[in-house]
NUKE-605818 format. One record per residue: x, y, z of N, C-alpha, C in turn. Coordinates in pm, whole numbers, plus 50000, padded with zeros to 5 digits. Example, Ala and Ser with C-alpha at 12.3 -4.5 7.8 and 13.67 -1.06 7.14 Angstrom:
513194943150780512304955050780513204967050780 512854977550708513674989450714512905000350787 
***
This chain:
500834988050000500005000050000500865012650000 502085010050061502545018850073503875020049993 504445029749908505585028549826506695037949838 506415053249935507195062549934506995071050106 507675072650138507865079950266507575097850285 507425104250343507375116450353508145119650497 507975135650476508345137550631507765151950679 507395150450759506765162850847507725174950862 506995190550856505835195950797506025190950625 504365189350570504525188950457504315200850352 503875214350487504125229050404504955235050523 506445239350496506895243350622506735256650632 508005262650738507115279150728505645281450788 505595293850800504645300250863503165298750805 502965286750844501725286550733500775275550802 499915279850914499095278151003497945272450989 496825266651083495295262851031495155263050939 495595246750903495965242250757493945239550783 493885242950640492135231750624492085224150469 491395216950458491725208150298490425202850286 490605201750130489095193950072489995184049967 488755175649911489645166549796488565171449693 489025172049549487775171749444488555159549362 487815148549363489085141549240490045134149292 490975135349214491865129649257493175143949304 492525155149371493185169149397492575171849543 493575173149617494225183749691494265192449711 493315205649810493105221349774493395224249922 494255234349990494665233250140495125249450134 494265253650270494345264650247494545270450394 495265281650422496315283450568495885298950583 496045303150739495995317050779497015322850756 496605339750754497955345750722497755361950740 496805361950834496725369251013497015381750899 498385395950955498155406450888498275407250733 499065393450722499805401150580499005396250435 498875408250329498275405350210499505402850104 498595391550006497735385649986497425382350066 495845377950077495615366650245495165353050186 495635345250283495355329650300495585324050168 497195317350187497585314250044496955301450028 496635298249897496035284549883496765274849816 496995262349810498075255949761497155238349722 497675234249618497485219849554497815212149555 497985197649542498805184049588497585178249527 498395166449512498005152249387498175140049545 498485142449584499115134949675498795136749839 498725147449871499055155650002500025151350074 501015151050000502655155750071502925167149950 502665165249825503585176449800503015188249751 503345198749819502365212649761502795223149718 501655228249571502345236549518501415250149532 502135259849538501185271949602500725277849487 499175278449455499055279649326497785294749359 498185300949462497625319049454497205322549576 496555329749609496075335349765494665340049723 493815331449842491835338049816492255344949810 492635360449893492145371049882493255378949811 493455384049684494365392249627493815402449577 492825408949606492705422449551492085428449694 492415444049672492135450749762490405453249783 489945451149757488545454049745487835440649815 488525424649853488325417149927488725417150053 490085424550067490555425750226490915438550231 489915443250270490125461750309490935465850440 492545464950399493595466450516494645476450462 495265484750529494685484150706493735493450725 492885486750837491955491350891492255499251036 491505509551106492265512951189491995505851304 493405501451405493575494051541494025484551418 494645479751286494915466751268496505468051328 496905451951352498185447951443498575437551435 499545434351415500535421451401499525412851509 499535402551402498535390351461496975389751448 496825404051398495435409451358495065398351226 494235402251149493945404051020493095392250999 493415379750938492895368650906493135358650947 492265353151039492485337951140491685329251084 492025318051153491675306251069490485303850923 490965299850857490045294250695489865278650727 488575275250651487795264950608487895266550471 488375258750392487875249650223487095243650228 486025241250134485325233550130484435232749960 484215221349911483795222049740482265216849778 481425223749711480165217349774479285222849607 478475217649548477755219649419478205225849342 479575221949292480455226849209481535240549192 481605240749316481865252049355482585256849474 484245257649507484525260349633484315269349724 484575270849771483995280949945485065278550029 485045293250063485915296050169485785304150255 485575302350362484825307650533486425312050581 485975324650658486875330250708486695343950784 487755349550931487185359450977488345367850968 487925378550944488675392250985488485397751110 489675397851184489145399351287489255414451346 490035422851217490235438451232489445444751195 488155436751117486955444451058486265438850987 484725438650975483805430050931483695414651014 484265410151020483895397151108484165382751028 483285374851014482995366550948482255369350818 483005360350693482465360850591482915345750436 482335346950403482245335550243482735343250125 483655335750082483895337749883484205328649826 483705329149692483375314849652484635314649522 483855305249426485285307249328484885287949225 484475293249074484725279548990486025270349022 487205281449032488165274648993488695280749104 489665268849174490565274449292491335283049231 492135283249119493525295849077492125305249121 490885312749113490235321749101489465322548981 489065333548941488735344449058487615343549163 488135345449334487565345149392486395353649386 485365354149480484345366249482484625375549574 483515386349562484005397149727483525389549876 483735394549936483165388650077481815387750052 480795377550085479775381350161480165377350304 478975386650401479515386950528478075381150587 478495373450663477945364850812477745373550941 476195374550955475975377551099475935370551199 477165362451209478045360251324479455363751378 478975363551546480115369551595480925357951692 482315359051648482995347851641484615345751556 484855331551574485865330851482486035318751469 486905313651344486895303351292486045291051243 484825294751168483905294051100484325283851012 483395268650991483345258350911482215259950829 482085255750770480645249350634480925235850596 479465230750665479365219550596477905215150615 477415208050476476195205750383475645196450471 474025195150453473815182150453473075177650318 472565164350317472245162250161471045170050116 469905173650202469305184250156469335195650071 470755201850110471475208250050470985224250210 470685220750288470995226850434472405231250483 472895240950509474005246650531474475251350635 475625244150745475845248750898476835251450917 477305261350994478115269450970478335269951199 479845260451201480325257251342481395272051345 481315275051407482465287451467482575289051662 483385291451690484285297451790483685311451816 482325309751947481805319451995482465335852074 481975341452064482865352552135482875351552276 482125341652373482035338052467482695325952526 483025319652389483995308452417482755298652381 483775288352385482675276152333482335274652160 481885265452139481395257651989480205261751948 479985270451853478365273251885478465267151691 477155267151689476445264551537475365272951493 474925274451324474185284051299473905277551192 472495274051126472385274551024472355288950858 472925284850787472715300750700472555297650578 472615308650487472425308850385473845312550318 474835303850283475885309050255476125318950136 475425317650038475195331449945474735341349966 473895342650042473765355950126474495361350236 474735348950351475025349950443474235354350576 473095351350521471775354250610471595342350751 471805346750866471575334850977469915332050964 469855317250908468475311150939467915305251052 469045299051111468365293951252469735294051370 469485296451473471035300851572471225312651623 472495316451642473395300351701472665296051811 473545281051825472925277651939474465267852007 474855270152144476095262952159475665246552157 476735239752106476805229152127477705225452165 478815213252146479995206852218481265209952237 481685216152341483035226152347483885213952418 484045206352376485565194252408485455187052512 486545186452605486705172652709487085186152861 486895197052810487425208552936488755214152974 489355214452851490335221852798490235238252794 491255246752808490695258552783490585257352620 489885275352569490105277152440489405267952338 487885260252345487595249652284487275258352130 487795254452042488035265751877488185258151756 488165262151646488705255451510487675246151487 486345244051508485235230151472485755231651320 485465213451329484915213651140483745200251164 482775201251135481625192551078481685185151001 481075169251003481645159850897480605149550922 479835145250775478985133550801479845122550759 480005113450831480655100150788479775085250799 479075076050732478285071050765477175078450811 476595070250968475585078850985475215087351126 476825091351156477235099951209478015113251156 477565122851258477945137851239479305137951373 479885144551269481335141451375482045155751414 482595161251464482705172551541484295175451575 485045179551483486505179451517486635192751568 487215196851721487865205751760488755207551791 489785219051845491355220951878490415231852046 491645226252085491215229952292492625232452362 492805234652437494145232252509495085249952447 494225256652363494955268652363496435265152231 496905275052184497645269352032499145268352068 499515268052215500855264552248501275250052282 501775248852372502115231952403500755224052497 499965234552490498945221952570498185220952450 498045225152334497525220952204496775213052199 495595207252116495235195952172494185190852068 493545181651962492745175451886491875168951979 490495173151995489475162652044487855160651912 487085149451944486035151551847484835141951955 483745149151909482225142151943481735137151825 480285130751860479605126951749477625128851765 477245133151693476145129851682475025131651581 473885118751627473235115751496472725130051407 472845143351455472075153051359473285166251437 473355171651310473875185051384473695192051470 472275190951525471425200551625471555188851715 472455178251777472705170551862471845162651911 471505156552065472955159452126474015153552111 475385153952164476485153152117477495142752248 478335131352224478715126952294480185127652241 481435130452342482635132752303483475118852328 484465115152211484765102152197485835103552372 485155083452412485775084852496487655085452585 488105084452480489615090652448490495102852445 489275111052437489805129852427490825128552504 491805136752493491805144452306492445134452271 492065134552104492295125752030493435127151984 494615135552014495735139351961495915152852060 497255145852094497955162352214499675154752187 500575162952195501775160452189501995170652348 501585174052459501405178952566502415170552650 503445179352706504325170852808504915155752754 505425155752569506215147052524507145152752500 508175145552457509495146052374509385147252261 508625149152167508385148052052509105162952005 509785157851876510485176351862509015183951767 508015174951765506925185251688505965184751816 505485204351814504775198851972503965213751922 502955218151970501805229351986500695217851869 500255204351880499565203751760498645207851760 497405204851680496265208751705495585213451569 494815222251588493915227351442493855219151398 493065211851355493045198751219491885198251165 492045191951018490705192550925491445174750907 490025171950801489955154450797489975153150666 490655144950564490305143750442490355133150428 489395122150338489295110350331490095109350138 491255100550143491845101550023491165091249926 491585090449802490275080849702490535066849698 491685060849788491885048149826490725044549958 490075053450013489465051050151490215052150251 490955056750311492215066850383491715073350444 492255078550580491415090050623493065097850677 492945110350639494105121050723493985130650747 494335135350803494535146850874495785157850875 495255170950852496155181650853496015187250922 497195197751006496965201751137498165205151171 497825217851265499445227251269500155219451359 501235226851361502535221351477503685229551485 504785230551524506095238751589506905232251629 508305234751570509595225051605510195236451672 510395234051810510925244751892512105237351926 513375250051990514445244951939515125256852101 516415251852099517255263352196516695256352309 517695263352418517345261952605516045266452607 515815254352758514565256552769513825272552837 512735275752774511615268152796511225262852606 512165262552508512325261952362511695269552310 511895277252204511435289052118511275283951965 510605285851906510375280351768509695295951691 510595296951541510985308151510510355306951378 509785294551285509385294551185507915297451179 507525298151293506015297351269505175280051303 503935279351312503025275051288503045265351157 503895255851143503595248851037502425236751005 502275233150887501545220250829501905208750794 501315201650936501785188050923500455178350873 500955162750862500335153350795500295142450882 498735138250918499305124551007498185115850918 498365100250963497235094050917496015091451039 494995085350976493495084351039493305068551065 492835062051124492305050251178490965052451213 489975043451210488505043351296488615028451379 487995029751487488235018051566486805009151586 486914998751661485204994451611484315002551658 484325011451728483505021251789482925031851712 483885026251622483325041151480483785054251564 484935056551644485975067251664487145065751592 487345080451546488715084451473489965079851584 491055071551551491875070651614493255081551593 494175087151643495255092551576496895093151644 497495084851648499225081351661499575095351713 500845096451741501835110851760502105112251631 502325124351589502395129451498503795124751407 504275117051326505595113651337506655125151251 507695121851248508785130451167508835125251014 508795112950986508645104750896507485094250906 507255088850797506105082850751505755076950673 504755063650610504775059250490503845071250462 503915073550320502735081450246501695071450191 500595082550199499325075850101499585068149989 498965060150005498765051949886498595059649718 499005052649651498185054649498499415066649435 498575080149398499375086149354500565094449391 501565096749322502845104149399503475114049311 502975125649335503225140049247504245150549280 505555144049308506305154349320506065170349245 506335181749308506225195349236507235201949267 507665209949185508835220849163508845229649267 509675231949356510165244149389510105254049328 509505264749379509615279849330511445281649299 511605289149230513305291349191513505297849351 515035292649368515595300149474515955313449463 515915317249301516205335049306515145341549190 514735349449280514055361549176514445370549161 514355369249017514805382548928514305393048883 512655391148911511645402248878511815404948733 511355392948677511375395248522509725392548454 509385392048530507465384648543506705402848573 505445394448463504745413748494503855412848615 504035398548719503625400348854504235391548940 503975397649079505005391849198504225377849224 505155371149230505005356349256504055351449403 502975341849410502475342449538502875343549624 504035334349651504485338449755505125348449858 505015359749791505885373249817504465373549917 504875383850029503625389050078503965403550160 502885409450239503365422750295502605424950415 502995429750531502475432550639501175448750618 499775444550638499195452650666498575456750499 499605460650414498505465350321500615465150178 499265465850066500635469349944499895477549828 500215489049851499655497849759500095500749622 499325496449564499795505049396500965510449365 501025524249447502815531349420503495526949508 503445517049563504315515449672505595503049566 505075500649450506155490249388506365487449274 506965485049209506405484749056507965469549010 507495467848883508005458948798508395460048695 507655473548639507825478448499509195497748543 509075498248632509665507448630510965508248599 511385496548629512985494548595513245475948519 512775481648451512765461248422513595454448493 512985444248501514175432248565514475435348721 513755441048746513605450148907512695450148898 512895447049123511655450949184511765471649246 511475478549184511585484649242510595490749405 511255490849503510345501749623510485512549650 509025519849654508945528149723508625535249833 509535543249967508785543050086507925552150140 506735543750201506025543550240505795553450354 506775549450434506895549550587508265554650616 508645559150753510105562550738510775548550848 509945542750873510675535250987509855520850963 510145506851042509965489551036509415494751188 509305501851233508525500251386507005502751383 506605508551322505315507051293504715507451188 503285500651176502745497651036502555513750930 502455505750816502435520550729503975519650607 504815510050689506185507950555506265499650440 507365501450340507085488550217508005483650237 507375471150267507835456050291507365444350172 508285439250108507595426650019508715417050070 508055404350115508755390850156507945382650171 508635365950207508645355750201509275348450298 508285338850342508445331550467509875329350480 510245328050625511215318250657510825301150626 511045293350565510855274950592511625269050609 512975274350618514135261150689514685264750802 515205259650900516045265150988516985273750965 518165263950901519505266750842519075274650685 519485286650653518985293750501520325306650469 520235307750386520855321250305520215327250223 519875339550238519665352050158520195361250114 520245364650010520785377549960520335380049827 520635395849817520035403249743520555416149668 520355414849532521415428449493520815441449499 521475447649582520325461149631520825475849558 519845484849485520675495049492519815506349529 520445511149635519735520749736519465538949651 520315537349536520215551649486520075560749597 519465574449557519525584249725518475576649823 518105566349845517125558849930517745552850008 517125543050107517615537550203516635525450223 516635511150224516535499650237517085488650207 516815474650262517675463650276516475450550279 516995444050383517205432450359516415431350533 514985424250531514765423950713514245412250731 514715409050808514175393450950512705401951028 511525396750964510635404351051509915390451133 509335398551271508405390551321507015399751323 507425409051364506695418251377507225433551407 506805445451411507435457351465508185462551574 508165453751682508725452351795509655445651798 510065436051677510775425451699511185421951548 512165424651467512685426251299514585426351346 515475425551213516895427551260516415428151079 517525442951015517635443350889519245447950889 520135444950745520745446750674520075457350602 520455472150617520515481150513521225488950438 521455498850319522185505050238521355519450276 522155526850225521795541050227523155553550239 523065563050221523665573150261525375572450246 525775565750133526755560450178527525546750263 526565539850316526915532850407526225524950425 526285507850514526005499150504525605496850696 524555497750735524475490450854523515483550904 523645477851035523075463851087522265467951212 520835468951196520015474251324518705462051351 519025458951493518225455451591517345462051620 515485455151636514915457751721514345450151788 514615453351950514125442452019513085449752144 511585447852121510685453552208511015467552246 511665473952299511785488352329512855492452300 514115486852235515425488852240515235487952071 516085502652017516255496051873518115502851874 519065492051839520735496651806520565496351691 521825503851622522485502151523523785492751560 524195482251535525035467451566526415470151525 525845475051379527155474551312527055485851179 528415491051148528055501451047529535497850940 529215505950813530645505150747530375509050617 531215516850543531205526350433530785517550371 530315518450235530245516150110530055520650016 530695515149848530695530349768529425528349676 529035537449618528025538549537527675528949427 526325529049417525675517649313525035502249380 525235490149286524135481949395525385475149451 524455470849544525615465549649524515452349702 525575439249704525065425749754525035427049925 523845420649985523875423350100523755406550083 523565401050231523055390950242523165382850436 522005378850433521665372850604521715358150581 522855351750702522375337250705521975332850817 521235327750849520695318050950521185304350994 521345301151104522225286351144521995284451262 521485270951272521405264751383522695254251472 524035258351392525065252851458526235265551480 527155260551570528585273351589527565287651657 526635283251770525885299751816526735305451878 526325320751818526575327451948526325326552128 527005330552198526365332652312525375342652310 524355337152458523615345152492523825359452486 525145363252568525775374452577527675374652549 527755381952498529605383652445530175379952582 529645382152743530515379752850530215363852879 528715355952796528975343952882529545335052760 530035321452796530475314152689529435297352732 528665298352818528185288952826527275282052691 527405271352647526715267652510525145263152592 524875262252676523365254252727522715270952711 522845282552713521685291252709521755298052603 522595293552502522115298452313520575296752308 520385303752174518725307952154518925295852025 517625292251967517985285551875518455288651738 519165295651753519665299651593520355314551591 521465315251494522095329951498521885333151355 521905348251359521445353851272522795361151220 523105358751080524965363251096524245379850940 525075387750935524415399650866526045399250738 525235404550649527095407150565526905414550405 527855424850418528325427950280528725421250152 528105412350104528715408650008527955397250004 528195384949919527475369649956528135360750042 527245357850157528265351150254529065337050167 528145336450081528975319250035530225320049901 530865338949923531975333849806532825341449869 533825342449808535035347449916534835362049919 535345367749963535405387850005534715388950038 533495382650134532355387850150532735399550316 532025406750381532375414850447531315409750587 531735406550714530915401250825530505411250889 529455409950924529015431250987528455422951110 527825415651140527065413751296526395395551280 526775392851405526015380451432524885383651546 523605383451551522615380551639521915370551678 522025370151793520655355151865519475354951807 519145342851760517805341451705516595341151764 516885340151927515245338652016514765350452015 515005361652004514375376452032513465378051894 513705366751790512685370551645512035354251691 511425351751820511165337451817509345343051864 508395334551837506925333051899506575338252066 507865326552114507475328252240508065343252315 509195348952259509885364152354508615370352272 508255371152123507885385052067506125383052091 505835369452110504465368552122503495370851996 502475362951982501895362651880501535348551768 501005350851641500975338951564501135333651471 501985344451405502805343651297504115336151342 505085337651196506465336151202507595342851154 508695344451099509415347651077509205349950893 509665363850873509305366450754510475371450673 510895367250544512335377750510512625383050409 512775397350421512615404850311512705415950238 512725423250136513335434850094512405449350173 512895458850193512005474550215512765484050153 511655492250188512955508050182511655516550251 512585525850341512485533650447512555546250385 512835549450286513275565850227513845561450087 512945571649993513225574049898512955561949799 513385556449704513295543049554514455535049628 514095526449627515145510849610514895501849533 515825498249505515955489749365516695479149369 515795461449349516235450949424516535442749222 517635439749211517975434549091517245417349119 517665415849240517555399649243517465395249400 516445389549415516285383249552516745365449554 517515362549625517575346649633517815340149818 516725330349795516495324049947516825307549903 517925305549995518415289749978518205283050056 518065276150115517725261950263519405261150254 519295252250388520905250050449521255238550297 520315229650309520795216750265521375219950063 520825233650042521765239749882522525249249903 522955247550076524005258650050525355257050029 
***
């Protein structure tokens, strides 16, 4: 049955409350992505191990009206539901900086999506799912806490009957994330409880009608990696997909935290893959999550990597690029300088929203970046963001080349050093071996952070390159900066046109 192995995450990187449908013999999986637009990239697999990111629901401004005012790192768009139901996908989702809950639909996953319609419910993380009638219920994450349900009209978005609470878990805090599922001739009830850190937690009920009542399998939770060894640990969020062999799996976030304890994990919220069992009880069974694995049966669709360098030779930015808060019209262009990305700024400062930023996840531990920058009379680089409180960039400007920290209330300049005019290669590597210390006075190796952040003139991987600053990696980690994103990396400019010839992001293992 089984012919090829995989290994966990099977989307790495910051790419959260995974949810999935099958149409076919396809794969449609679609992830949060909180402030930054595009929102909620959507991605394809033949297989579900291998995925190719094939656009983001929401890409035009007129679907995600950001920023809105009070929006904030961690704001924006929390958890999505997929779902294909009379020819036609759907996708449930809340804003949680404005408007609330809402549906857009779409023939074809590439798009074009529709505009919002919006749901008069208040809440978050909103499922859809049918019954054969063609009746439509819609489970979300009350503002009071708890599992509530609503029947609606998903083309309108009109509440027909509701809410009304039903089964909030085994008494976990945080009972969130439902998805609804007829299997046989039970209605089955998957939730995430235990809160999205290490008490994480998969539980499910069942009962004969959506409007209950509801009995929770007697095993809850059905999946917790809580107080293991396991190096994948916050699990939780999960959706169910039954594959066309009769398979059942499951997708569902997780975090490889890393460094002295209490461990910090810096990539984000990734998407992992486990398999499904039913036991004679007609309960979902589910293993620890493993590192490796046989894969599904049947088909096996390897897909291409995005190129490791962009050249900005395309008359649009590739999905995966993305931007904190909002990306305006003049804020960038493609045609202005061919073969360039050019920016323009926005903002004068990375400390608060309002700057131009275009980047792309962190997904490996170990990585190299760099980029041929030319700052003309402007000023931008090259930034490690988590958020505004918490970023480390490589920049050009003014003559000169330097290396600034910000960490919560403290922002240095690290490191500085001439440079002469025109573009100039910058480049950041990341490594999880040879750390720095905590601090230049201690040399103890047990309280390194998990990963150093090394900064440099030139390309670190050919000779002459120029070393400007090494930084600890826990201060750009989840747990110091707080929040539910991850680590993001990428070009700006702070003042004036910058002009990026070529961006390239490598994993350790091509460097």
């Amino acid at each position: 049955m089984f012919d090829h192995t995989y290994d966990n995450p099977v989307i790495s990187g910051f790419h959260p409350d995974p949810s999935v449908c099958r149409v076919g013999d396809d794969y449609y999986l679609v992830c949060s992505s909180f402030e930054y637009v595009p929102g909620l990239p959507l991605f394809h697999s033949r297989d579900l191990v291998h995925w190719e990111q094939i656009g983001n629901v929401l890409d035009r401004p007129a679907q995600l009206p950001l920023p809105l005012p009070g929006s904030k790192a961690s704001g924006g768009l929390y958890a999505p539901t997929i779902r294909h139901h009379d020819g036609r996908f759907w996708v449930v989702n809340t804003n949680v900086d404005g408007g609330g809950n809402f549906v857009v639909t779409a023939e074809r996953p590439e798009g074009p999506w529709s505009d919002p319609v919006w749901i008069g419910l208040e809440g978050i993380d909103p499922d859809l799912a049918w019954e054969e009638d063609g009746t439509c219920w819609c489970a979300f994450s009350g503002p009071a806490g708890g599992v509530n349900l609503a029947r609606i009209d998903p083309v309108t978005g009109a509440v027909l009957e509701g809410p009304f609470p039903t089964w909030s878990g085994s008494g976990l805090k945080y009972p969130e994330a439902p998805h609804l599922y007829r299997v046989g001739d039970w209605w089955y009830l998957l939730i995430a409880e235990g809160g999205t850190e290490r008490g994480h937690a998969v539980s499910v009920a069942r009962a004969r009608s959506p409007r209950g009542p509801w009995e929770g399998a007697p095993g809850n939770p059905l999946l917790s990696h809580s107080g293991t060894g396991s190096p994948i640990q916050n699990t939780g969020h999960a959706d169910l997909v039954q594959a066309p062999d009769g398979s059942w799996w499951m997708v569902l976030l997780g975090v490889r935290p890393r460094g002295f304890t209490p461990d910090v994990h810096v990539l984000g919220r990734e998407t992992f893959l486990t398999p499904v069992e039913w036991d004679e009880d007609g309960w979902p069974v589910v293993a620890p999550v493993p590192e490796r694995h046989p894969a599904p049966g049947g088909a096996w669709h390897p897909v291409q990597d995005p190129p490791a360098r962009d050249d900005f030779d395309g008359t649009a930015l590739a999905p995966h690029w993305i931007s904190p808060f909002t990306r305006p019209e003049g804020s960038w262009s493609l045609t202005e300088r061919p073969g360039s990305l050019v920016l323009h700024a926005t903002g004068p400062t990375l400390d608060t929203p309002g700057y131009t930023f275009v980047g792309r996840r962190q997904q490996h531990h170990d990585c190299r970046v760099t980029a041929l920058v030319d700052p003309g009379t402007g000023r931008g680089g090259i930034c490690v963001r988590l958020d505004e409180a918490h970023h480390y960039e490589v920049e050009a400007g003014d003559g000169e080349v330097r290396v600034v920290a910000r960490i919560g209330p403290l922002s240095e300049t690290v490191a500085q050093r001439s440079a002469p005019p025109g573009p100039l290669l910058l480049g950041v590597t990341v490594r999880t071996s040879d750390l720095v210390p905590a601090s230049p006075l201690l040399t103890d190796g047990h309280t390194t952070g998990p990963d150093t952040l090394a900064f440099w003139l030139g390309d670190p991987a050919a000779p002459g390159a120029h070393p400007l600053a090494e930084l600890d990696g826990r201060y750009l980690s989840t747990e110091v900066a707080a929040g539910f994103t991850g680590r993001v990396i990428g070009m700006y400019a702070t003042e004036g046109s910058v002009a990026f010839d070529w961006f390239a992001y490598v994993p350790a293992s091509a460097v």
